[in-house]
LOBAMI-321351 format. One line per field, with one value per residue (C-alpha): residue number from 1; residue in one letter; y, z, x. Coordinates in nm, 2 decimals. Layout:
<recs>
num (NUM, ...) $
residuo (a, ...) $
c2 (Y, ...) $
c3 (Z, ...) $
c1 (X, ...) $
</recs>
This chain:
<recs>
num (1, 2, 3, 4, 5, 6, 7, 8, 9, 10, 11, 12, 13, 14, 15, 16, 17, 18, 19, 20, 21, 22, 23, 24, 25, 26, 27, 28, 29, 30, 31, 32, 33, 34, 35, 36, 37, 38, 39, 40, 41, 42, 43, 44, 45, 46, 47, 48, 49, 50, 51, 52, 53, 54, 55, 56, 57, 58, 59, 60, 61, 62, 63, 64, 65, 66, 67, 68, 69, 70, 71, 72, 73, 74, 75, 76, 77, 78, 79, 80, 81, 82, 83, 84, 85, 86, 87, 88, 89, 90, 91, 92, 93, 94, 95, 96, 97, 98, 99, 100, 101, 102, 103, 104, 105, 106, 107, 108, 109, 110, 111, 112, 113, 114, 115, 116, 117, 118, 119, 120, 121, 122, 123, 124, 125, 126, 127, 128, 129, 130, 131, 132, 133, 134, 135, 136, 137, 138, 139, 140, 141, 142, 143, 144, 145, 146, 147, 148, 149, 150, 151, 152, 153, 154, 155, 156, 157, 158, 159, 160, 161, 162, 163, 164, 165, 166, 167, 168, 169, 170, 171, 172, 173, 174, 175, 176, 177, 178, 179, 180, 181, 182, 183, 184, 185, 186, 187, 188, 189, 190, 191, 192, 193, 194, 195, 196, 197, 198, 199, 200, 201, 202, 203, 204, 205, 206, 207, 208, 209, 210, 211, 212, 213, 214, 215, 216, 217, 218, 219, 220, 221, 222, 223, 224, 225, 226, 227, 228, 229, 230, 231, 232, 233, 234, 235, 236, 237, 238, 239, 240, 241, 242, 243, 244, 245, 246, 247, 248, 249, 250, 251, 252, 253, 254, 255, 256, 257, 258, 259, 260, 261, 262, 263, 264, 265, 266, 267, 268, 269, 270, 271, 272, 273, 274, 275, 276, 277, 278, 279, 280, 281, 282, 283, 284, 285, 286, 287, 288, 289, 290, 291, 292, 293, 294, 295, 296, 297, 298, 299, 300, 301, 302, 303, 304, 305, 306, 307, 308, 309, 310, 311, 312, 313, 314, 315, 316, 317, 318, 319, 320, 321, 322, 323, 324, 325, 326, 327, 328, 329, 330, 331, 332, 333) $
residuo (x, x, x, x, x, x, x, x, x, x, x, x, x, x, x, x, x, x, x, x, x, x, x, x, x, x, x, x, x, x, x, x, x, x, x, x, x, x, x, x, x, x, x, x, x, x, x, x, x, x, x, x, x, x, x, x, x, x, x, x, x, x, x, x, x, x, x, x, x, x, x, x, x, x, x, x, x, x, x, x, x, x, x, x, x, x, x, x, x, x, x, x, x, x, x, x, x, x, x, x, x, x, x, x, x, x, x, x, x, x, x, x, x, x, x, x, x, x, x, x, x, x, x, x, x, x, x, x, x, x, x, x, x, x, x, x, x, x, x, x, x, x, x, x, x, x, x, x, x, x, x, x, x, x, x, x, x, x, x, x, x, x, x, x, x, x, x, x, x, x, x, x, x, x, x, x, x, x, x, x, x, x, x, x, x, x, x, x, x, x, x, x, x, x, x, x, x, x, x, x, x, x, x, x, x, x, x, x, x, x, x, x, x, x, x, x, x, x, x, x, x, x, x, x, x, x, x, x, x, x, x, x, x, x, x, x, x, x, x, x, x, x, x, x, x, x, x, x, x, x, x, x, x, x, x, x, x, x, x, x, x, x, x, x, x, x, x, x, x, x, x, x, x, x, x, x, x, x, x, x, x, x, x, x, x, x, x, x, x, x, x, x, x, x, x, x, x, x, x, x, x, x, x, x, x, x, x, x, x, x, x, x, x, x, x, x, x, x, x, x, x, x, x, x, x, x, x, x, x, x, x, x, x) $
c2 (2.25, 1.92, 2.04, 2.22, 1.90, 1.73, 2.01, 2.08, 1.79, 1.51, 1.38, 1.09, 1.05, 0.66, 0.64, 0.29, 0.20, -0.10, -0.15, -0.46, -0.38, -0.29, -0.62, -0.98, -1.10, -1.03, -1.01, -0.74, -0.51, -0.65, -0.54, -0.18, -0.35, -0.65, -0.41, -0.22, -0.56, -0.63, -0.32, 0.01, 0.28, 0.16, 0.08, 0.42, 0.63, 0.45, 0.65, 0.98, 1.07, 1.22, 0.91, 1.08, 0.75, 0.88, 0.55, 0.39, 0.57, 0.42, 0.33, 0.29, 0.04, 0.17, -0.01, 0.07, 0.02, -0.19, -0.27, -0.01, -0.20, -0.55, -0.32, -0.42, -0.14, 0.18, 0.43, 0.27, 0.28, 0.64, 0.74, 0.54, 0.72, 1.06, 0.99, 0.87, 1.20, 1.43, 1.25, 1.24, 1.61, 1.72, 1.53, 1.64, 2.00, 1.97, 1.87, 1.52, 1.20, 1.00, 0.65, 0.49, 0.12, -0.04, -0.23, -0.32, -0.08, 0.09, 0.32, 0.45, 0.67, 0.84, 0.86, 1.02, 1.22, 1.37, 1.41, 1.58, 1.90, 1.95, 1.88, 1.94, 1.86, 1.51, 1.23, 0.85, 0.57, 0.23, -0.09, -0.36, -0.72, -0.54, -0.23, -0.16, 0.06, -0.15, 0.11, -0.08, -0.14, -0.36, -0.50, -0.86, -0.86, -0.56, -0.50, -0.19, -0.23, -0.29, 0.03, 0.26, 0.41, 0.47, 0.73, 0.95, 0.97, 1.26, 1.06, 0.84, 1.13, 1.05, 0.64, 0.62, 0.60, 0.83, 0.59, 0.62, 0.77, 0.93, 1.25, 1.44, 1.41, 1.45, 1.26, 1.50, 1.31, 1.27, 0.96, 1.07, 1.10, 0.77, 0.45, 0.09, -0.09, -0.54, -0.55, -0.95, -0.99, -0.72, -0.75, -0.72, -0.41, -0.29, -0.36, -0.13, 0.14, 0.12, 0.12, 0.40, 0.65, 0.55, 0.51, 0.38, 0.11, -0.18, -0.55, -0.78, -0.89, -0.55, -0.57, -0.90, -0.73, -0.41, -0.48, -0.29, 0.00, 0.08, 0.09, 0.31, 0.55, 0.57, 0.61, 0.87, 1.08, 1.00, 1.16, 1.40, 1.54, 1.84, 1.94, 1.78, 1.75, 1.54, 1.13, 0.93, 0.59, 0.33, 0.00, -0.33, -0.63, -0.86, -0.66, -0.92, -1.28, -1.51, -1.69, -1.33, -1.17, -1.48, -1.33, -1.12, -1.17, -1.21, -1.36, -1.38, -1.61, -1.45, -1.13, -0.88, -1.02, -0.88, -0.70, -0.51, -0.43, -0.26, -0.15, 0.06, 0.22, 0.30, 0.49, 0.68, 0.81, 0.91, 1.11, 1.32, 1.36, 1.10, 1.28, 0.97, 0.59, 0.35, -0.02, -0.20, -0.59, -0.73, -0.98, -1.16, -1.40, -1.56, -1.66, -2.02, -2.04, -1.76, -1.73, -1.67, -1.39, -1.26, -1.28, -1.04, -0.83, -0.84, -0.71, -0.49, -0.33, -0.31, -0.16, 0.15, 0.19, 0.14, 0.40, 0.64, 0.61, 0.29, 0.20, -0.18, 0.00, 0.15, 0.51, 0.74, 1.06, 0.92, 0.92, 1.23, 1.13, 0.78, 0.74, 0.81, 0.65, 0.92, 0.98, 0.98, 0.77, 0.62, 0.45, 0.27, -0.09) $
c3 (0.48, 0.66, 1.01, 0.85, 0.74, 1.03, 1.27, 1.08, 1.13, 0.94, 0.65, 0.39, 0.03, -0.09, -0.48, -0.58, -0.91, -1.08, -1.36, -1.53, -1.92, -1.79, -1.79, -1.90, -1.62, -1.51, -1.13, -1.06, -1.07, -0.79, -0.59, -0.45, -0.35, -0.15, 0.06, 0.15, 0.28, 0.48, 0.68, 0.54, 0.64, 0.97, 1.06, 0.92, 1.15, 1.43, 1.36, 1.41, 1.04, 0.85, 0.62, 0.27, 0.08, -0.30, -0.45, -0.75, -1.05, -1.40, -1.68, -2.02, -2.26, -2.57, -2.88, -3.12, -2.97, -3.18, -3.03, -3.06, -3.16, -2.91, -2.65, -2.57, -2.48, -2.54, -2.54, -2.32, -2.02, -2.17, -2.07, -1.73, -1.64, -1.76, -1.56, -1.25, -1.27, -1.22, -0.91, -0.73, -0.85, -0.72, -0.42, -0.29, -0.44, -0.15, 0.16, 0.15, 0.21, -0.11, -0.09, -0.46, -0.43, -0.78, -1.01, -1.18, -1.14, -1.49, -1.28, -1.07, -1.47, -1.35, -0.97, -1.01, -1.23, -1.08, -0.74, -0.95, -1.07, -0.73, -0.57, -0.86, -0.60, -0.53, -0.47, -0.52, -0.35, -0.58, -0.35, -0.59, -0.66, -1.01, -1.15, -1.39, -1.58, -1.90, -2.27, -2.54, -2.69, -2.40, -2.23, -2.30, -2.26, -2.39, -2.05, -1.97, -1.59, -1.61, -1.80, -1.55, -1.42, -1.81, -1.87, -1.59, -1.56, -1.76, -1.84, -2.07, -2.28, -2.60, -2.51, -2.52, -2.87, -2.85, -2.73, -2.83, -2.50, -2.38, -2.56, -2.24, -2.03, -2.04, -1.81, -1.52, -1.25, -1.23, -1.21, -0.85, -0.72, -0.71, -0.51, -0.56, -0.21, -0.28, -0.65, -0.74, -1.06, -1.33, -1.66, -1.86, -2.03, -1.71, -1.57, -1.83, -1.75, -1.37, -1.40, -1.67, -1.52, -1.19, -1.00, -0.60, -0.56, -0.29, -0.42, -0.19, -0.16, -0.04, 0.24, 0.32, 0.31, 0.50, 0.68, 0.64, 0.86, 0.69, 0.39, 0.48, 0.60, 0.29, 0.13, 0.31, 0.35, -0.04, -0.10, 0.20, 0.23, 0.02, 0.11, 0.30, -0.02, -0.06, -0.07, -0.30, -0.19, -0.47, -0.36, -0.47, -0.26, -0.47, -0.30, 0.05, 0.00, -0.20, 0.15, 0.31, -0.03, -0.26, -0.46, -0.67, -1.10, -1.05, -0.74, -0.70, -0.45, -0.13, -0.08, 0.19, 0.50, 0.70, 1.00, 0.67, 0.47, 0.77, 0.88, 0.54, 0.61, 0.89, 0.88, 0.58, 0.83, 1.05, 0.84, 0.81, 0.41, 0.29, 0.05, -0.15, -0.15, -0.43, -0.34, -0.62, -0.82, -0.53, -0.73, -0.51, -0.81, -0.80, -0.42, -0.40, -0.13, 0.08, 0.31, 0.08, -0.04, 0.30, 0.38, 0.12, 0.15, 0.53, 0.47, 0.20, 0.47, 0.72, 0.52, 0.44, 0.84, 0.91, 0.67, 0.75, 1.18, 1.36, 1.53, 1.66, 1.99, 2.04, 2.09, 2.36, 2.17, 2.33, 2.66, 2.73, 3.11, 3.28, 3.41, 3.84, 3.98, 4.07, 4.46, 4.42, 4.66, 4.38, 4.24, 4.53, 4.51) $
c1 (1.11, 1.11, 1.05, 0.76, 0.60, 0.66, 0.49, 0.12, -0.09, 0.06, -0.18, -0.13, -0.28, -0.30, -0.35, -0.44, -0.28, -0.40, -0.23, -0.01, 0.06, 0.43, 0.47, 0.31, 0.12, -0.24, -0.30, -0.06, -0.34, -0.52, -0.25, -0.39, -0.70, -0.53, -0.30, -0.60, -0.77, -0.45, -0.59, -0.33, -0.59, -0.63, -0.25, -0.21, -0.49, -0.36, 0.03, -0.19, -0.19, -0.52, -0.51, -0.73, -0.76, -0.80, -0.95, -0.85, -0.68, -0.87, -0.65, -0.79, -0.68, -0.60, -0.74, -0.44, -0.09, 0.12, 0.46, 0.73, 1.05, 0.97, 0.79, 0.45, 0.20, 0.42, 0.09, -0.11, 0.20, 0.26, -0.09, -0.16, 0.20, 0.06, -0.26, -0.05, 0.15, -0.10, -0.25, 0.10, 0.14, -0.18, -0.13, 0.20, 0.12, -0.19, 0.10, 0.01, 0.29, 0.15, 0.17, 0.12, 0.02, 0.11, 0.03, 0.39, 0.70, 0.64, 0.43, 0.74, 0.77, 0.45, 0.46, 0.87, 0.77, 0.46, 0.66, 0.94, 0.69, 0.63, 0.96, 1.29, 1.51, 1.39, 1.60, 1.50, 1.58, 1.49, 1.45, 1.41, 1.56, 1.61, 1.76, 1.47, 1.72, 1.69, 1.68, 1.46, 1.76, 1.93, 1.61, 1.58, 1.21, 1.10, 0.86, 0.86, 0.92, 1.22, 1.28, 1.15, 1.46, 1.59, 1.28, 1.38, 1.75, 1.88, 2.21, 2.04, 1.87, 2.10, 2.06, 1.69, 1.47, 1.18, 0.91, 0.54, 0.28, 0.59, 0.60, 0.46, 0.74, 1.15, 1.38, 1.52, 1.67, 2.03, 2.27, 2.40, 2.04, 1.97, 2.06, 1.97, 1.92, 1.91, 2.00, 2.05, 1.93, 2.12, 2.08, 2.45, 2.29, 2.16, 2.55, 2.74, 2.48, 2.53, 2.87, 2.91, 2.73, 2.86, 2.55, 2.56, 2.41, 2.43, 2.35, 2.27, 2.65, 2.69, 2.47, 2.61, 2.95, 2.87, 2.53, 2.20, 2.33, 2.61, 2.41, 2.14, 2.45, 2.60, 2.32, 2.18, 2.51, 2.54, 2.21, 2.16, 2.53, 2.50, 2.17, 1.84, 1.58, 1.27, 1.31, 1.14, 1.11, 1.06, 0.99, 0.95, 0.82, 1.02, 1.30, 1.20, 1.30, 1.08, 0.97, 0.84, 0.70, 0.64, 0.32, 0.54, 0.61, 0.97, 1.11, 1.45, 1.63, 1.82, 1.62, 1.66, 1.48, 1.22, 1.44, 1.68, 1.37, 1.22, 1.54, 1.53, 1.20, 1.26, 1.56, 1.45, 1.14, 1.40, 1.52, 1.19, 1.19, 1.02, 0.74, 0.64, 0.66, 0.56, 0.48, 0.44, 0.44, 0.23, 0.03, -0.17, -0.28, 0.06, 0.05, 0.04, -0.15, -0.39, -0.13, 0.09, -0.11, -0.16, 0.22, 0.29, 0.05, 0.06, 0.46, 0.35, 0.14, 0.40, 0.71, 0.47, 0.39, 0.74, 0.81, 0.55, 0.70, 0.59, 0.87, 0.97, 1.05, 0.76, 0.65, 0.45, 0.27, -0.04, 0.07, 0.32, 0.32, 0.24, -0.10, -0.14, -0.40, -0.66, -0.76, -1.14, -1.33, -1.51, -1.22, -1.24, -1.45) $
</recs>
């Protein structure tokens, strides 16, 4: 149970993820490395967690992988997803948190998936400008990033062709499982298919409308209500406003800002389930400048502390009572 996890010595996996052939630009797998050199491990020993920092995953390229239909790299995203599976599997099987630092959101297949043998009863919050529920047949693209959500939900089964490098898993999650949190940029394909299967989800009009609380209410009562199961937390830094997160592949205008992005995280630590959180599409190639680089990658770094219990208030576990001032003479000068 939750309480469980909370009370044995709290530990955190990080799997670095670098990989880009879910979409078409290079950079996007420098991404594990740069949030590392904005200074993760530390921020993360310093909230009291045994912080086991796995390294890098290594993806191979395959040699033959034609397009399926206009999909670019079907076999080789099957297989880094595979590989990726098996890491947050093992990970979360060994009562770590695991944080997977991406790479492009194609790897959110993998990670869901991996958490799901461990945890059926999951539950997956997607923060992203995008809905990355795209089919091959309705993406205009054809990158599979913003396809992830189509491999996993179970609603789509009879939607989806049978894509090449995917044979090793089978979709599982469920429509009502899942909430979108800053939507902005929705695809009409993508639109029918929220609508249809009736999936919650809060577009950034929404949390204009209702405010960040209220969303992270609803969502939480909508996922929560019945029963207190394991949160998956997907997120996206192109979820942030272009002018907080601007190293990203597809920045969309009027983004969540920092105080509702962290607002998110944080109430979904409060809620002591969160069992693993993908940050991913940080390319710090794209960043105009090194600050803009360091901005995102600086907030990158931040949203998974937030998430994982540093508080804007502050806290006390190092100090359960306030100092006094001891009577030794020496103390004296």
């Amino acid at each position: 149970s939750s309480k469980e996890r909370l009370n044995r010595s709290q530990s955190v996996a990080i799997l670095g993820a670098p990989f880009s052939k879910g979409q078409k630009r290079r950079g996007v797998e420098h991404g594990p490395k740069a949030i590392r050199d904005a200074g993760l491990v530390e921020r993360l020993s310093n909230l009291d967690y045994a912080v086991h920092d796995f390294g890098d995953l290594t993806f191979k390229h395959l040699e033959k992988d034609e397009h399926f239909m206009h999909v670019p790299f079907p076999r080789t995203v099957g297989r880094a997803n595979q590989l990726l599976s098996g890491a947050v599997s093992g990970a979360v099987g060994a009562g770590h948190t695991c944080i997977m630092l991406g790479g492009d959101h194609s790897l959110a297949i993998g990670s869901v998936e991996g958490h799901a043998q461990q945890c059926p009863d999951l539950c997956l919050i997607w923060v992203d400008a995008h809905a990355d529920i795209n089919t091959p047949l309705t993406s205009p693209s054809g990158n599979l990033h913003g396809q992830s959500v189509a491999f996993l939900l179970k609603d789509l089964q009879n939607k989806m062709p049978e894509v090449p490098g995917f044979s090793w898993m089978k979709p599982f999650l469920s429509a009502r499982d899942l909430v979108y949190i800053g939507l902005r940029d929705v695809d009409p394909g993508e639109h029918i298919i929220l609508k249809t299967l009736g999936i919650q989800y809060f577009s950034m009009r929404d949390i204009d409308r209702m405010g960040i609380q209220r969303v992270m209410e609803v969502t939480l009562d909508h996922l929560l209500a019945r029963k207190q199961r394991p949160i998956h937390l997907s997120f996206d830094i192109d979820a942030f406003d272009p002018s907080l997160a601007p190293a990203t592949g597809t920045p969309v205008n009027g983004g969540l800002t920092y105080r509702e992005g962290i607002y998110v995280t944080e109430e979904i630590h409060n809620t002591g389930l969160l069992s693993v959180m993908d940050v991913v599409e940080v390319n710090p190639t794209l960043g105009a400048t090194p600050e803009a680089v360091e901005a995102t990658t600086s907030l990158a770094v931040d949203v998974i502390a937030s998430a994982l219990g540093q508080t804007r208030e502050g806290a006390h576990i190092a100090f359960p009572k306030i100092p006094e001032p001891k009577e030794d003479t020496e103390l004296r000068l």
